[in-house]
N, C-alpha and C positions, 0 to 999 in steps of 0.2 A: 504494500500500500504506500501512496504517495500523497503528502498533505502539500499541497498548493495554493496559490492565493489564483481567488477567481478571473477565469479568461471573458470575455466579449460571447463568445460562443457559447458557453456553460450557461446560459440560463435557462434553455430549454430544459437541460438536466437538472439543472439546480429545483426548478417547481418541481421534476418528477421526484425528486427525494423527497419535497415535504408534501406532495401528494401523499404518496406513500408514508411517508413517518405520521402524518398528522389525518388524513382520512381512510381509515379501516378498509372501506370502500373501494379504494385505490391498488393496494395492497398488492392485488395479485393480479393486475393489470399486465401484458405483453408490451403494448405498447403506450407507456404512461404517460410517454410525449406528446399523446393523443388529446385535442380538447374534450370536457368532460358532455359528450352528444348522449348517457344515458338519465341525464336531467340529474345527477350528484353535483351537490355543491361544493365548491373548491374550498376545500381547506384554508381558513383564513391567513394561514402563514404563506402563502402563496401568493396572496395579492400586497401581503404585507413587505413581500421582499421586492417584488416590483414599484413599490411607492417609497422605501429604504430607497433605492436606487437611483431615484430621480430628488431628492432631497438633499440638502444643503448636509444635513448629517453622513452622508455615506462614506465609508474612508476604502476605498478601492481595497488598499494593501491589507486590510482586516476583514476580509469575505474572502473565506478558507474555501477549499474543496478536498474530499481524500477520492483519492482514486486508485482503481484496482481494476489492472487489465485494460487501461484507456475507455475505462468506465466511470461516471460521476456518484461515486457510491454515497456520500455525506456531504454536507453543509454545513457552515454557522460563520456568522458574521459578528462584529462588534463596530457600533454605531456609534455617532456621538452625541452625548446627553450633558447634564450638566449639576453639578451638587450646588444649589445658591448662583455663588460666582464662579466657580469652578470648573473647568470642560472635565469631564471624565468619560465612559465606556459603558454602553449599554451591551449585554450579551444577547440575543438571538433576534431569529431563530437558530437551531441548532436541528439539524433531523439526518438522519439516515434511515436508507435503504430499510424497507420491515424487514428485506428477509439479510439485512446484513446486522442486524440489532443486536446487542449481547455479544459481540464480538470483537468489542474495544476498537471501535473505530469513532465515535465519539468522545473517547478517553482520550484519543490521538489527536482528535481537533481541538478538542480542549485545552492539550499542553501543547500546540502549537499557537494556539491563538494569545493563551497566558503569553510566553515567552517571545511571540509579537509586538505584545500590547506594552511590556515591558522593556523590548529592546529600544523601543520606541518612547520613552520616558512617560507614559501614560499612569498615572496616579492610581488611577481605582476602576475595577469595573464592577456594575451591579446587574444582579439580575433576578428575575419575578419566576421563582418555580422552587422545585422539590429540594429540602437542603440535604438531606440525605445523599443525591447524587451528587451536586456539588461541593458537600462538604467533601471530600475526599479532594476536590483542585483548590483545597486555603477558606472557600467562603465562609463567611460570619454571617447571622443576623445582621443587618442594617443595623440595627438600634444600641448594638453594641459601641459602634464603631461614630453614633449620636449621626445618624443618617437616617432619614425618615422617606416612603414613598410620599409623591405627592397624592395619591387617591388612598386614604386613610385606609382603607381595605385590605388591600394588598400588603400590608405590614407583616402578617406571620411569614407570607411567603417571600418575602425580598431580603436578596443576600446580596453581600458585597466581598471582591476581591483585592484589598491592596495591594499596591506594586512596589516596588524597589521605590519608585517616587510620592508616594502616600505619603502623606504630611497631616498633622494634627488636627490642623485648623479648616478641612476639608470635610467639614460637617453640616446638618441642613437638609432640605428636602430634597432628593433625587427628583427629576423632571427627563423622562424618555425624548426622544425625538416624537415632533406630532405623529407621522404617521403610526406609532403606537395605538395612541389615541382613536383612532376611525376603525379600530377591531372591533 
C-alpha cells in the first residue's frame, strides 16, 4: 500500500471510497464510479468532499489517498478550521474501501496525515467522532485541552490532536470550515 496526497484524477475514486465507507448500500457495488441511477442517496460525505474542495479551507497537500495495486483504496483529508484566533486542522472525512476495513489502512492514513500536519508546523487538529478509534493516534477530549465545539452538542464526541506546535494559549471554541455546516 501506498499513502499519497491527492491527484486531479482521484476524485472519481475518492467519492467511491466514501460511497462505500459511509453508505451500506454502496458496498458491494462493481462499479461504484457509477452515478447512484437506483434512486440511493449519496452518502453525505461525498458531496461534503466536493464542497471541501472548492472552499477557501482546502489544503491540497493534506487530502491523502492509500492505494493498493493503482487502486484508490482510502481517503481522508485535513481542512482548515480555526480555534478563536487561531488556524488549526479539521480531520475528515476519513473512509475506506468496506471490503478493505479492518485492515489498517486507515491506521496508515492517519499516521501519514498526523506526521503531515506536523511537518508542516500545524498546531492542532480536531475532530467530531468515536474517541476510542482515535484515541490510539494522541486524541484528547477537547475540553481537556479548554477547547470547546462550537454547536454545544457535539462536545462528548470532539477530540483534539496536538502537534509539535501546540501552544497553551490555543484555546476556545473550535469552528469547522462552512461546508461542515450544510451536512
Amino acid at each position: 500500500m501506498l499513502i499519497r496526497r491527492e491527484h486531479a484524477d482521484d476524485a472519481t475514486a475518492i467519492a467511491a471510497v466514501h460511497r462505500s465507507a459511509f453508505g451500506p448500500q454502496y458496498a458491494d457495488r462493481i462499479d461504484i464510479a457509477a452515478p447512484a441511477a437506483d434512486g440511493n442517496v449519496e452518502p453525505p460525505e461525498v458531496d461534503l468532499i466536493t464542497r471541501l474542495r472548492s472552499d477557501d479551507c482546502w489544503m491540497p497537500t493534506l487530502s491523502m489517498v492509500a492505494i493498493e495495486r493503482d487502486t484508490v483504496i482510502g481517503h481522508l483529508c485535513l481542512t482548515r478550521a480555526a480555534v478563536g484566533p487561531f488556524p488549526v486542522l479539521a480531520l475528515g472525512p476519513i473512509g475506506v474501501l468496506a471490503d478493505h476495513q479492518g485492515g489498517g489502512v486507515g491506521s496508515a492514513l492517519m499516521h501519514a496525515a498526523l506526521g503531515a500536519a506536523d511537518a508542516l508546523d500545524e498546531p492542532l487538529i480536531g475532530v467530531l467522532g468515536n474517541l476510542e478509534f482515535y484515541l490510539r493516534f494522541g486524541f484528547v477530549p477537547a475540553a481537556r485541552l479548554g477547547i470547546t465545539p462550537d454547536e454545544p452538542d457535539w462536545a462528548i464526541h470532539f477530540h483534539v490532536r496536538p502537534l509539535s506546535a501546540y501552544e497553551v494559549q490555543i484555546a476556545g471554541e473550535f469552528r469547522y470550515a462552512e461546508p461542515f455546516y450544510d451536512l
